[in-house]
LUMZA-282409 format. One record per residue: residue in three letters; z, y, x of N, C-alpha, C in turn. Coordinates in nm, 3 decimals. Atoms other than C-alpha are relative to their C-alpha. Example, Ala and Ser with C-alpha at 12.3 -4.5 7.8 and 13.67 -1.06 7.14 Angstrom:
BEGIN
+------+---------+---------+---------+---------+---------+---------+---------+---------+---------+
! senu !     n.z !     n.y !     n.x !    ca.z !    ca.y !    ca.x !     c.z !     c.y !     c.x !
+------+---------+---------+---------+---------+---------+---------+---------+---------+---------+
!  ALA !   0.000 !  -0.119 !   0.089 !   0.780 !  -0.450 !   1.230 !   0.000 !   0.120 !   0.090 !
!  SER !  -0.006 !  -0.119 !  -0.082 !   0.714 !  -0.106 !   1.367 !   0.073 !   0.109 !  -0.077 !
+------+---------+---------+---------+---------+---------+---------+---------+---------+---------+
***
This chain:
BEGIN
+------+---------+---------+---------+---------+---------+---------+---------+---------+---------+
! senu !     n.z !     n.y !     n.x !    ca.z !    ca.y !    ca.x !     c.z !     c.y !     c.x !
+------+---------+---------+---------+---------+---------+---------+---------+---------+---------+
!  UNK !   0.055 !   0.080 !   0.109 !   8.293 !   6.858 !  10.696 !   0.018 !   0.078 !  -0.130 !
!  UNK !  -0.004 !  -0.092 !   0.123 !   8.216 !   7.045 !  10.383 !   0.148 !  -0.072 !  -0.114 !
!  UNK !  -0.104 !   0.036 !   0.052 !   8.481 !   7.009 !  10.109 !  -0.038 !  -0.075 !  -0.142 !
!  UNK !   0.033 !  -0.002 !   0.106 !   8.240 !   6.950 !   9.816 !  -0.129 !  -0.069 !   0.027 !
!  UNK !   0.116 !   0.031 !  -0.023 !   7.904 !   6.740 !   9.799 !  -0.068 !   0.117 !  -0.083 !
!  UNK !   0.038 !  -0.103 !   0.041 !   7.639 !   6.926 !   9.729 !  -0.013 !  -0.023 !  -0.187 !
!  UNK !  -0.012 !  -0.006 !   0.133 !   7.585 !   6.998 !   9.351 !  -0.161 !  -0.042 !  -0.030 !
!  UNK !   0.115 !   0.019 !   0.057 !   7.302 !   6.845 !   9.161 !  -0.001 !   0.032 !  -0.141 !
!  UNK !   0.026 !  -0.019 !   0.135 !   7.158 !   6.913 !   8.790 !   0.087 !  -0.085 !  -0.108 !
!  UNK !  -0.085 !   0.112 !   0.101 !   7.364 !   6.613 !   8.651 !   0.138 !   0.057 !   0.041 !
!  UNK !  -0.102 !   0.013 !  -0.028 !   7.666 !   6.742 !   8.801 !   0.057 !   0.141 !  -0.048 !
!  UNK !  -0.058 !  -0.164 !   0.042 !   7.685 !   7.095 !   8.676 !   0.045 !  -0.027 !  -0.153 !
!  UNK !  -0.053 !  -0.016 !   0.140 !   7.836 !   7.234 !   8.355 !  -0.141 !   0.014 !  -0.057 !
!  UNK !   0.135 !   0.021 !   0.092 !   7.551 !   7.146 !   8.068 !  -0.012 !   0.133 !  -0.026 !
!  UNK !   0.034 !  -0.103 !  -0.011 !   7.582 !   7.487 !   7.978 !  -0.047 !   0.081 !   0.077 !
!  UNK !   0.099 !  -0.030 !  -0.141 !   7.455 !   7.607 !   8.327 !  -0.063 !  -0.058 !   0.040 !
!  UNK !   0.141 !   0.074 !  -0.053 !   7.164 !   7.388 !   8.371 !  -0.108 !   0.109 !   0.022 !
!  UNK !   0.172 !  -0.081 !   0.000 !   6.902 !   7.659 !   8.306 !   0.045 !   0.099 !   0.103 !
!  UNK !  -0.026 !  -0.137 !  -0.119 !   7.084 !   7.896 !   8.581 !  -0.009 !  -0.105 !   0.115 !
!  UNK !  -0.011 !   0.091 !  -0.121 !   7.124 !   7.580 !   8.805 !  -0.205 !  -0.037 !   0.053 !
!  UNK !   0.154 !  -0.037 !   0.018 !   6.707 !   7.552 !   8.737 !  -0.056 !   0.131 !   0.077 !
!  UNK !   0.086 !  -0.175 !   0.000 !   6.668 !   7.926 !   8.791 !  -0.011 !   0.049 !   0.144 !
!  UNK !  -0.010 !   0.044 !  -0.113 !   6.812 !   7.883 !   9.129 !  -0.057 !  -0.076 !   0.078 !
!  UNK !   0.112 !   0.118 !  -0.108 !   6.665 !   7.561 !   9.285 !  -0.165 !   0.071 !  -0.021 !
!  UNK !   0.127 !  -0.057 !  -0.008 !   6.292 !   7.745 !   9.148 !   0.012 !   0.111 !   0.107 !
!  UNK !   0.004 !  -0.111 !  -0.129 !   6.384 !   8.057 !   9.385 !  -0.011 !  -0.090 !   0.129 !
!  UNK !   0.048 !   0.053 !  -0.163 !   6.407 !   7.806 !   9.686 !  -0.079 !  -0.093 !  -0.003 !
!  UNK !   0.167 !   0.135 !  -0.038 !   6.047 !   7.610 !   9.631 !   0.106 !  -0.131 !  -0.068 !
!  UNK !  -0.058 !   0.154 !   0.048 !   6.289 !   7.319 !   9.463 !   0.083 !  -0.032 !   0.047 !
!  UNK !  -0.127 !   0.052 !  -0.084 !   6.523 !   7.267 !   9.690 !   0.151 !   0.005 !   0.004 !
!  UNK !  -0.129 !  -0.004 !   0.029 !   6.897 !   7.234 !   9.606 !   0.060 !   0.036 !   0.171 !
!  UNK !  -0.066 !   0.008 !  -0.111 !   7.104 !   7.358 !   9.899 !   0.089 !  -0.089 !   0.041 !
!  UNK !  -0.040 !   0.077 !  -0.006 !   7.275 !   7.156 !  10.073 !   0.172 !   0.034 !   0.037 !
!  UNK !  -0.112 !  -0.080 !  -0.045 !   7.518 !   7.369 !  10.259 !  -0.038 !   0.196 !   0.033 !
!  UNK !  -0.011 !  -0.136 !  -0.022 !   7.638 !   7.735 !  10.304 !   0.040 !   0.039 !  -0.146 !
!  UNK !  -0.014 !  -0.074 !   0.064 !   7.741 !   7.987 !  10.055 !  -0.038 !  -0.030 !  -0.174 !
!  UNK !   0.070 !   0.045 !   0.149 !   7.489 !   7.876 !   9.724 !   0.002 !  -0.140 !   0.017 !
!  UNK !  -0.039 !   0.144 !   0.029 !   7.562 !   7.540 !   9.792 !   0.151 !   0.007 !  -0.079 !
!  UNK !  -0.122 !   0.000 !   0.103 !   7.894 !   7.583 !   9.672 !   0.059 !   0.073 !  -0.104 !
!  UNK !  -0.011 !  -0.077 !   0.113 !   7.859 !   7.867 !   9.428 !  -0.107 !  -0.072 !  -0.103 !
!  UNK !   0.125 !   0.064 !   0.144 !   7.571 !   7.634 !   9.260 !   0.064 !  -0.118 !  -0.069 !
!  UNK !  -0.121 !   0.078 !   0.050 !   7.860 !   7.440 !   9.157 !  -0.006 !   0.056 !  -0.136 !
!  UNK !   0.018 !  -0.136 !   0.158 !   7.876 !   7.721 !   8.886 !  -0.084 !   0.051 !   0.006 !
!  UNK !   0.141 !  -0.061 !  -0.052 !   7.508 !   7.812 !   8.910 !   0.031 !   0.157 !  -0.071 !
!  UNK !  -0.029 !  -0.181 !   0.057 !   7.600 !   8.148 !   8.671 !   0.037 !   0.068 !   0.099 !
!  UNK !  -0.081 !  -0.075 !  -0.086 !   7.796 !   8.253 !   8.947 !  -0.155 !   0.009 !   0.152 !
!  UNK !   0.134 !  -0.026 !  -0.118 !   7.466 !   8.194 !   9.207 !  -0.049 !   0.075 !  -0.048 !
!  UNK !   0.136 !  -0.050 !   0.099 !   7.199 !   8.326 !   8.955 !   0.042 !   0.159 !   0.002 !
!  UNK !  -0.035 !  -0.094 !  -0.014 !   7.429 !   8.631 !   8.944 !   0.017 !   0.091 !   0.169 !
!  UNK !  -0.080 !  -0.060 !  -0.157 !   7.534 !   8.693 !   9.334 !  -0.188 !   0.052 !  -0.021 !
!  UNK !   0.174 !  -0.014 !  -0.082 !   7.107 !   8.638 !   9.387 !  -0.028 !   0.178 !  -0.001 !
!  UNK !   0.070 !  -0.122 !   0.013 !   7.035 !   8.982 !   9.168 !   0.084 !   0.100 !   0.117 !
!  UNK !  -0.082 !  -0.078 !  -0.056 !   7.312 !   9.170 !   9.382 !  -0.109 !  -0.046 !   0.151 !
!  UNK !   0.048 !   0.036 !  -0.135 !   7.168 !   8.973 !   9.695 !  -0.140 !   0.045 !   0.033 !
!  UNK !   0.100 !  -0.057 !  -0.001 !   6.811 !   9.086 !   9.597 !  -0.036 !   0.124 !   0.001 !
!  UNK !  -0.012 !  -0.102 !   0.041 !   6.883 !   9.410 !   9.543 !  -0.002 !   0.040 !   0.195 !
!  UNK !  -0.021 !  -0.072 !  -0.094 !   7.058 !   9.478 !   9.902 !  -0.089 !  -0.083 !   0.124 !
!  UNK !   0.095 !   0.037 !  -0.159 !   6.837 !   9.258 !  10.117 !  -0.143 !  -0.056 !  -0.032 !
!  UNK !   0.081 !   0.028 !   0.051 !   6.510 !   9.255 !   9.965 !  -0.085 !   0.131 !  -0.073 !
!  UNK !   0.097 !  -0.107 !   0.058 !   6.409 !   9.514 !   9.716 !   0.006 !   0.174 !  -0.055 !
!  UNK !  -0.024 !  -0.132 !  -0.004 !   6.569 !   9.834 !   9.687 !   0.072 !   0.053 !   0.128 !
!  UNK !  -0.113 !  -0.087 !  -0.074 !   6.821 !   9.933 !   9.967 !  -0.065 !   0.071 !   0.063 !
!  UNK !   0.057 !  -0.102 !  -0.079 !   6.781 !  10.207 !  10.184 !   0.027 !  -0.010 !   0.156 !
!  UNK !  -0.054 !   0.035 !  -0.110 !   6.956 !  10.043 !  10.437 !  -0.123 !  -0.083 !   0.142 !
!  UNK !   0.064 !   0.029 !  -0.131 !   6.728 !   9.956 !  10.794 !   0.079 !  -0.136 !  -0.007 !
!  UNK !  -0.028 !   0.158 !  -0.013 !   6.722 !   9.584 !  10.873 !   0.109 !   0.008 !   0.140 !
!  UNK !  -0.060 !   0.006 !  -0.096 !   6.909 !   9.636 !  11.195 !   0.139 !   0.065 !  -0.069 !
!  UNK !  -0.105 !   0.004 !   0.014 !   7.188 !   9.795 !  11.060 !   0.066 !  -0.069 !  -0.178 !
!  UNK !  -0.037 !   0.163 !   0.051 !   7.196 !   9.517 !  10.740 !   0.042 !  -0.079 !   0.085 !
!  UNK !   0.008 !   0.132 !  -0.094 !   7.209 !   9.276 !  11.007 !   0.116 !   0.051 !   0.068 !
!  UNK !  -0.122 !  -0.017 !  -0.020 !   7.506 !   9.483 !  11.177 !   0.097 !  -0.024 !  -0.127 !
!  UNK !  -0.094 !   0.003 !   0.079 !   7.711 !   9.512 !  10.894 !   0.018 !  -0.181 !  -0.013 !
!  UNK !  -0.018 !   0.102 !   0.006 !   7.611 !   9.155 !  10.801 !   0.082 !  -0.070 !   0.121 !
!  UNK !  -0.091 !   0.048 !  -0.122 !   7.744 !   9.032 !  11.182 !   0.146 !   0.054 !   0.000 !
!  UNK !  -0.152 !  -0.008 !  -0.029 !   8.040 !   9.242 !  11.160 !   0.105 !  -0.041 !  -0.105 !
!  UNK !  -0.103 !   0.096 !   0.087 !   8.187 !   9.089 !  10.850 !  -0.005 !  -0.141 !   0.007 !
!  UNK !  -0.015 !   0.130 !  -0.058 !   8.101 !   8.751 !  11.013 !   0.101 !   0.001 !   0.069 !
!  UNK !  -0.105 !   0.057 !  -0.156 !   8.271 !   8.844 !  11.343 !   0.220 !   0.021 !  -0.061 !
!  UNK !  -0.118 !  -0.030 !   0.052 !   8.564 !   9.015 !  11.125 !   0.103 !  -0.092 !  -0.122 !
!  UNK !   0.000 !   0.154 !   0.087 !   8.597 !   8.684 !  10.879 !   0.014 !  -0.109 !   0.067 !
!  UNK !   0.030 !   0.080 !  -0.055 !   8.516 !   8.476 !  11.151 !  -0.067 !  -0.125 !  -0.060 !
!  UNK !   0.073 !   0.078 !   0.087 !   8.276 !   8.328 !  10.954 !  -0.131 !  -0.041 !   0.111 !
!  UNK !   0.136 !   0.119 !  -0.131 !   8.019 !   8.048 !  11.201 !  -0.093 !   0.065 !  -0.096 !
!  UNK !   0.111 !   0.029 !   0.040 !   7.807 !   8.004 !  10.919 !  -0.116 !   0.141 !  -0.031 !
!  UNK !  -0.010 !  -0.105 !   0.056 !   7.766 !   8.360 !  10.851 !  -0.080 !   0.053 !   0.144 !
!  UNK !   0.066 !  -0.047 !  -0.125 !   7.686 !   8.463 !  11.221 !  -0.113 !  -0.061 !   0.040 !
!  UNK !   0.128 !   0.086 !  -0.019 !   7.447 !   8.200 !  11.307 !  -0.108 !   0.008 !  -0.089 !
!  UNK !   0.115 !  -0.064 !   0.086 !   7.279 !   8.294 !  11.014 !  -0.105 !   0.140 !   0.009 !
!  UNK !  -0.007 !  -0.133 !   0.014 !   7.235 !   8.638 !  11.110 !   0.004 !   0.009 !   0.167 !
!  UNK !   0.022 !  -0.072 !  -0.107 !   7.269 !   8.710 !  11.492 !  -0.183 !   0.021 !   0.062 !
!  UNK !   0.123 !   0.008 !  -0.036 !   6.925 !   8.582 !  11.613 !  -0.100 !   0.132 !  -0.089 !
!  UNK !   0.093 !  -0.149 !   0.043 !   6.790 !   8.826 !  11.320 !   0.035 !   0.124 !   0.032 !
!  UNK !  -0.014 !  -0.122 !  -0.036 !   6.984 !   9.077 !  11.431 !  -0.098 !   0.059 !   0.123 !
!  UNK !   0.087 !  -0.011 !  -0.142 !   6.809 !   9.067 !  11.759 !  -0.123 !   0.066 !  -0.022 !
!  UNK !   0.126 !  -0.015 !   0.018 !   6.511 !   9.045 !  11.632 !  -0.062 !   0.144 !  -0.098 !
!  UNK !   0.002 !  -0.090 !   0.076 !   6.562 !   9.345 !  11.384 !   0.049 !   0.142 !   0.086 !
!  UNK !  -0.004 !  -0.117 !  -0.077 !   6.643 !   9.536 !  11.706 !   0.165 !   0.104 !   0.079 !
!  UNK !  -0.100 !  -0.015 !  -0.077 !   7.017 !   9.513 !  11.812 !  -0.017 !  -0.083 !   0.114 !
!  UNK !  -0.016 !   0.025 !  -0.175 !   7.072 !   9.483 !  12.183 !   0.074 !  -0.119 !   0.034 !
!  UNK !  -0.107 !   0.127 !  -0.099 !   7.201 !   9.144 !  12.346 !   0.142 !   0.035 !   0.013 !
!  UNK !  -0.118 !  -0.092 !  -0.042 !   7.469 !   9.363 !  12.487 !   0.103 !  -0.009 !  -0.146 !
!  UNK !  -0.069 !  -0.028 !   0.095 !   7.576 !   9.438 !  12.137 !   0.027 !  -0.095 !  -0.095 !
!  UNK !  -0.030 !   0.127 !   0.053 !   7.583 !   9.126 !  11.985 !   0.058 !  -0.104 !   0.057 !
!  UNK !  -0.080 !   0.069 !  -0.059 !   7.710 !   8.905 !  12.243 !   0.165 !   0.115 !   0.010 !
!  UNK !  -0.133 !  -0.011 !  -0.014 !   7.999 !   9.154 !  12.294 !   0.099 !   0.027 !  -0.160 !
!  UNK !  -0.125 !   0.018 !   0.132 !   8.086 !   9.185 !  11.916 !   0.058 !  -0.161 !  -0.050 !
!  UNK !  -0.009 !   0.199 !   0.038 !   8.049 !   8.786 !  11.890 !   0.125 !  -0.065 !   0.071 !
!  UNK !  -0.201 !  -0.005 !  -0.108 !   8.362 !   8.779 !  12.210 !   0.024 !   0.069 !   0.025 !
!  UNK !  -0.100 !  -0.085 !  -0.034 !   8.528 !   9.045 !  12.119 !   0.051 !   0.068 !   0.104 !
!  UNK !   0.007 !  -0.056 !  -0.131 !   8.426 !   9.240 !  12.407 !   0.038 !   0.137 !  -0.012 !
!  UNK !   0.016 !  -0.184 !   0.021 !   8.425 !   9.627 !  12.467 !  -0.133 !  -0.022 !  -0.015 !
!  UNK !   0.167 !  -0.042 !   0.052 !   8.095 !   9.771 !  12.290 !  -0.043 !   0.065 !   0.120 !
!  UNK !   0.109 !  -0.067 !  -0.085 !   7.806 !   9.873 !  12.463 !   0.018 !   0.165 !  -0.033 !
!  UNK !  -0.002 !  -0.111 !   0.016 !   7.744 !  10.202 !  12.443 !  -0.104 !   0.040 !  -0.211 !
!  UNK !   0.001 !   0.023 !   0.138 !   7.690 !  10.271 !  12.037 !  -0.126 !   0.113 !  -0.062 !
!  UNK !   0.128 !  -0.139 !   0.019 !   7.352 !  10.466 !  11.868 !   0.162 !   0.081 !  -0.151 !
!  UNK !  -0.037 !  -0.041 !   0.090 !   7.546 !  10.674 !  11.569 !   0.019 !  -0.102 !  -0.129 !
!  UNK !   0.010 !   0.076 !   0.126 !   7.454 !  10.464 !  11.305 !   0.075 !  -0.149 !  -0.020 !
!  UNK !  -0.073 !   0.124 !  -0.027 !   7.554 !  10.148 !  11.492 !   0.176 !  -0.011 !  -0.010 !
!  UNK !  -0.158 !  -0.014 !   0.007 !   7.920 !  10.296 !  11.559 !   0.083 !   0.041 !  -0.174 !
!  UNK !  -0.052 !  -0.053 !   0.128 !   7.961 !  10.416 !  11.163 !   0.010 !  -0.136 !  -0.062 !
!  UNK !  -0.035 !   0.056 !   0.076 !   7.897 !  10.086 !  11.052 !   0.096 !  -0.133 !   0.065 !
!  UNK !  -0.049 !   0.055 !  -0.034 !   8.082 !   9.899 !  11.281 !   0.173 !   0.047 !   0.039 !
!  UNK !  -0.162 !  -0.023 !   0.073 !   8.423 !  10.135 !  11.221 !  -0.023 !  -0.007 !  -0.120 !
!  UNK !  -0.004 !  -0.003 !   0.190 !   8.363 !  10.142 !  10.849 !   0.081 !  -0.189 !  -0.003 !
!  UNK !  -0.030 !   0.208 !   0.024 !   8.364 !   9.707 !  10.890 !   0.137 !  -0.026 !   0.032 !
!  UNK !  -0.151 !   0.066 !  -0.036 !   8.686 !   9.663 !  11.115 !   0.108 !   0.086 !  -0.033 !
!  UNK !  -0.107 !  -0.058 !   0.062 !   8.853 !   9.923 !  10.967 !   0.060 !  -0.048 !  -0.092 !
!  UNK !  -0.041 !   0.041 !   0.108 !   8.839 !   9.806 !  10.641 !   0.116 !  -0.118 !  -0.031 !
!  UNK !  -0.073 !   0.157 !  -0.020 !   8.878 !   9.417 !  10.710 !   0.126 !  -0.023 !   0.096 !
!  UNK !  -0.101 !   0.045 !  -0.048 !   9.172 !   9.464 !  10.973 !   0.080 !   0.106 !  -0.139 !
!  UNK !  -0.145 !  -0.070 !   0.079 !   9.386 !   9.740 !  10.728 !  -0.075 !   0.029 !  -0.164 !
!  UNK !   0.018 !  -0.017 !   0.145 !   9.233 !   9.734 !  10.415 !  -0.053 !   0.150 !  -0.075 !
!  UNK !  -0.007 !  -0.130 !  -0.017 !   9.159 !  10.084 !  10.418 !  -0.114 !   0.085 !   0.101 !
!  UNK !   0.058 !  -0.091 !  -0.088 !   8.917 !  10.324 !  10.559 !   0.053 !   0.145 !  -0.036 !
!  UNK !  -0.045 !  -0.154 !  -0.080 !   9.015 !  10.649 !  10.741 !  -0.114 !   0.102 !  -0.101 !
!  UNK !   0.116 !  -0.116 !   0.034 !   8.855 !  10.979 !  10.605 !  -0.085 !   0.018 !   0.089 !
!  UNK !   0.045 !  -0.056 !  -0.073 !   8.763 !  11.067 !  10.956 !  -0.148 !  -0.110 !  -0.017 !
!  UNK !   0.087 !   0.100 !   0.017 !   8.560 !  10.654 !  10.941 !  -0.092 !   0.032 !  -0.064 !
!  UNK !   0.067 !   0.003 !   0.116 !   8.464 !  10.745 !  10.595 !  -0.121 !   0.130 !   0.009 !
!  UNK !   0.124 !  -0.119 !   0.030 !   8.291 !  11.090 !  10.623 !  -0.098 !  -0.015 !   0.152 !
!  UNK !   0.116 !   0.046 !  -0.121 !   8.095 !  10.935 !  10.996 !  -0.105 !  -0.074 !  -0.069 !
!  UNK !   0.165 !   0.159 !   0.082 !   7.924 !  10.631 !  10.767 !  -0.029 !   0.138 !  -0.109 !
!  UNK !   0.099 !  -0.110 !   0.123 !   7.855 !  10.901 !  10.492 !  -0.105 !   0.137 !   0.050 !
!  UNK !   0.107 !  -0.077 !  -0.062 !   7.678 !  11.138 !  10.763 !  -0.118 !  -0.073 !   0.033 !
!  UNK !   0.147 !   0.110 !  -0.102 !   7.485 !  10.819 !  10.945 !  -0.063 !  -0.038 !  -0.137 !
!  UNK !   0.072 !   0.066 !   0.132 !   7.407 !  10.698 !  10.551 !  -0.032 !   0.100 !  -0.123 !
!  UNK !   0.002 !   0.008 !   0.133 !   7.441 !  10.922 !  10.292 !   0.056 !  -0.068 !  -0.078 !
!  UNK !  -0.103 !   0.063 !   0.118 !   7.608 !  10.848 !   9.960 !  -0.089 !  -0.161 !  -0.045 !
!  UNK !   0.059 !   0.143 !   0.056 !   7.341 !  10.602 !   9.838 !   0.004 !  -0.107 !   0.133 !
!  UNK !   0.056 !   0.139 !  -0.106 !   7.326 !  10.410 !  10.187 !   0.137 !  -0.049 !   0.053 !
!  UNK !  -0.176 !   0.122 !  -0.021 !   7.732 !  10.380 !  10.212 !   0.066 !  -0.038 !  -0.082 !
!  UNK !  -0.020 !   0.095 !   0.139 !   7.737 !  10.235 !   9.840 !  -0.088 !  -0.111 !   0.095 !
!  UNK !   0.071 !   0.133 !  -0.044 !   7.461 !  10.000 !  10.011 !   0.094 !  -0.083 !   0.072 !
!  UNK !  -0.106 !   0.056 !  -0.169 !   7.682 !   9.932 !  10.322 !   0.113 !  -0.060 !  -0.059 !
!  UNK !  -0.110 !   0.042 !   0.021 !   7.988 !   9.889 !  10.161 !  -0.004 !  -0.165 !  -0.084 !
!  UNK !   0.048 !   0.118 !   0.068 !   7.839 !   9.662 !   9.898 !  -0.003 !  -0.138 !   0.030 !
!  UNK !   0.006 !   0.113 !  -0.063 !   7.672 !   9.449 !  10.127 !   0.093 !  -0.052 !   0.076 !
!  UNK !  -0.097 !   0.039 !  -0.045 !   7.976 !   9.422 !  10.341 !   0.088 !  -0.091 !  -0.087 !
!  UNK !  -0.162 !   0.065 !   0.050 !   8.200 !   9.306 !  10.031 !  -0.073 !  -0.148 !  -0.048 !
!  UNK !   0.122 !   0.085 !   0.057 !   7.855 !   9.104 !   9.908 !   0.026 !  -0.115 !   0.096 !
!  UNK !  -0.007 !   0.102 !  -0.106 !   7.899 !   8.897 !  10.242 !   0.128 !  -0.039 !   0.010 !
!  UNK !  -0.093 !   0.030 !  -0.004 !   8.249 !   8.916 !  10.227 !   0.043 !  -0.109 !  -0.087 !
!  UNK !  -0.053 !   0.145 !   0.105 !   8.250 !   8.655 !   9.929 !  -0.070 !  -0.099 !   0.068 !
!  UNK !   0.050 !   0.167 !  -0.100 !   8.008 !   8.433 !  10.119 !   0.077 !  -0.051 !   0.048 !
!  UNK !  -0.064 !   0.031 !  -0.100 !   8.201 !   8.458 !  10.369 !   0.171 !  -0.097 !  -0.042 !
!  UNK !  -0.106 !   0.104 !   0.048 !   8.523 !   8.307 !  10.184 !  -0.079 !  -0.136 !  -0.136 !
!  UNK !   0.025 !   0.106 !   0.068 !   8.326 !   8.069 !   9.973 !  -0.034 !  -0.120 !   0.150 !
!  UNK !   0.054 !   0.090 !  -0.124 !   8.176 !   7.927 !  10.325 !   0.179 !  -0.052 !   0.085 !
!  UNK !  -0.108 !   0.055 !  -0.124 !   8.488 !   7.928 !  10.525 !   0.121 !  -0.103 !  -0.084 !
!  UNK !  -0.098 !   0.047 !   0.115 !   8.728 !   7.811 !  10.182 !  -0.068 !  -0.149 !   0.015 !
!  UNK !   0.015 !   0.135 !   0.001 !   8.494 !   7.506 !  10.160 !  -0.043 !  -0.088 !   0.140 !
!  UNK !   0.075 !   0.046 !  -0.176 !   8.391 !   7.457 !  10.562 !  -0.130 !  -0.041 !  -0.003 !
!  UNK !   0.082 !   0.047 !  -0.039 !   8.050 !   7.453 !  10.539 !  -0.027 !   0.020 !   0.104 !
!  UNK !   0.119 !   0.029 !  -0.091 !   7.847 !   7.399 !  10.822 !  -0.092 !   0.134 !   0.011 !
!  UNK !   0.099 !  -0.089 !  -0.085 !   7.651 !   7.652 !  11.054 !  -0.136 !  -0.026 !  -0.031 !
!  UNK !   0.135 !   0.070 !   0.003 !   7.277 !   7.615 !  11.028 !   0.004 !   0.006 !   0.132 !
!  UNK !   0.078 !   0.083 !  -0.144 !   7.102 !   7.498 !  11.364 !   0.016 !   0.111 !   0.024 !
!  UNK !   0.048 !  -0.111 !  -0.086 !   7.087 !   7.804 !  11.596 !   0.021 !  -0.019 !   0.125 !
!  UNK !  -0.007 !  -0.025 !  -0.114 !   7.069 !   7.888 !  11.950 !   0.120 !   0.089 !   0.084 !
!  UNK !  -0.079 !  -0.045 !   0.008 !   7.355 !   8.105 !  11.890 !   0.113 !  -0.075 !   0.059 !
!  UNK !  -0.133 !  -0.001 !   0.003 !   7.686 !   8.067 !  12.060 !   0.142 !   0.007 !  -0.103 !
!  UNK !  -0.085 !  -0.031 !   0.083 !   7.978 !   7.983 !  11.837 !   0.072 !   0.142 !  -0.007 !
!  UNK !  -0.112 !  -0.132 !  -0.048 !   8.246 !   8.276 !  11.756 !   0.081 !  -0.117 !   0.038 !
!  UNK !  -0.096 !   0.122 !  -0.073 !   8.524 !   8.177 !  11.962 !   0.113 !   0.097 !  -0.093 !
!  UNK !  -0.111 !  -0.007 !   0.121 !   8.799 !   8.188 !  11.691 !   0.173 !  -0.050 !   0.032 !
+------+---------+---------+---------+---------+---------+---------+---------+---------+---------+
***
């Protein structure tokens, strides 16, 4: 059960009305209800701001391939253990061209499939980080061969980009959207 109703125009700070506006116009009108900008539209400044960062790495500049967005995105789900975060995100992974194999076994913490380059750089870069805080040189200079400098600023980004979702979602318990997806088993 979420921790917070959702936020409406009367309920924000008067001084953030026109960011709380600026927001609901990006989604056709619609105030979220749950997930991530549901509870950062609490403080819409703080949405209005994540969006340009969010537009940036999954939308209009990155250099980053949708399949390995969509890894990174899954592995700071599975490494957060963030529902709302995976369910959001596995089905596209699929569909953006990771393997069953590789998504069901990062989802229960299985042994990996067998890994393309790119897949294995960004999936030590992720659990490196999030179990020790820290990435290895050896980690660090693999994602900077599979990416380049500009595409493991992207990577990292989006990793830390999801990483706040990921504690705004799990801090207030929202709610999964609908999927077909298998929970993580946590």
């Amino acid at each position: 059960m979420p921790r917070f109703p959702a936020a409406s125009r009367d309920s924000v700070p008067q001084d953030q009305v026109a960011a709380f506006d600026a927001i609901v116009a990006l989604r056709n009108g619609v105030v979220p209800e749950q997930g991530p900008v549901a509870v950062q539209l609490h403080v819409p400044e703080i949405a209005q701001r994540g969006e340009v960062l969010r537009a940036y790495l999954r939308a209009e500049g990155s250099s980053l391939t949708d399949n390995v967005a969509e890894l990174a995105m899954l592995t700071t789900a599975r490494e957060l253990d963030c529902q709302f975060i995976w369910h959001a995100h596995a089905a596209a992974g699929r569909r953006a061209g990771l393997s069953d194999a590789l998504v069901d076994s990062l989802r229960d913490k299985q042994d990996l499939p067998e890994l393309s380059a790119e897949e294995s750089a960004v999936i030590n870069y992720g659990r490196e980080f999030f179990r020790t805080r820290r990435v290895s040189q050896p980690t660090f200079d693999a994602a900077l061969a599979a990416f380049g400098e500009r595409g493991l600023i992207e990577l990292t980004n989006l990793m830390g980009y999801y990483s706040v979702l990921a504690f705004n979602i799990n801090a207030f318990e929202q709610l999964p959207p609908p999927s077909d997806e298998p929970f993580l088993p946590v």
